[in-house]
Steps between C-alpha positions, in 0.01 A plus 500: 500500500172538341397865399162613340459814312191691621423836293896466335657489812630160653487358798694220670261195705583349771328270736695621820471401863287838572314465166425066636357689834310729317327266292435229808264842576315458169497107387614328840848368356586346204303203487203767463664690212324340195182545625587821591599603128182327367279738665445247822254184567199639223778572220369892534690662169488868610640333853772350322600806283535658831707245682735509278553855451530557856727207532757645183460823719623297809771334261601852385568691829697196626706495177553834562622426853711237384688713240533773753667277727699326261666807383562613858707165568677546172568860539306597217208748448236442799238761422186373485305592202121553496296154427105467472382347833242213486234764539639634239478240238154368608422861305745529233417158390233380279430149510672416183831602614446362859456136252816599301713549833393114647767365384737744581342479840564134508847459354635789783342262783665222337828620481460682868457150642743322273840350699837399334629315752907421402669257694875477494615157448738360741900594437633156683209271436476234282310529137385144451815464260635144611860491597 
């Protein structure tokens, strides 16, 4: 899983069915996410700083969520620990480190949407070998 570390602490990122539904609220769906992180049609900078802090926040929470939930299926530790919201981040941030976190932002939607798709391969069936 992808993790940024915000003020020495890290934080896993995942692009989550509730975290997909919370940014169809922001950028529409996927298709709209670019422009979304470039600050929208005009290219607006200070737009774009703040897209993408609120979206890490968004990536944050449901990381958050995820680990919470994995450790509760696992039987591990399930306490949620604090995490900045998106609020959060939109003040913590300056726009330099919003610009550092892009591509942390990108590679955790990446690997959210990602599929390995194994397929077993027949037991009885025939493997082109001739006979």
């Amino acid at each position: 899983m992808v993790t940024v570390n915000i003020r020495g602490t890290d934080f896993p990122l995942c692009l989550t069915v509730a975290a997909l539904e919370r940014l169809s609220i922001e950028c529409g769906d996927l298709k709209g996410l670019p422009d979304y992180l470039n600050g929208g049609e005009e290219k607006n900078l200070c737009q774009s700083a703040y897209n993408a802090a609120y979206l890490l926040g968004i990536l944050v929470e449901e990381g958050e969520e995820h680990r919470c939930m994995e450790e509760r299926f696992s039987g591990g530790d399930s306490s949620r620990r604090k995490v900045p919201s998106p609020e959060d981040l939109t003040r913590l941030l300056n726009f330099q480190e919003t610009r550092a976190y892009l591509p942390m932002i990108w590679a955790a939607i990446d690997e959210s949407l990602h599929q390995d798709i194994a397929a077993e391969a027949p037991k009885n069936g025939t493997g082109g070998a001739e006979e």
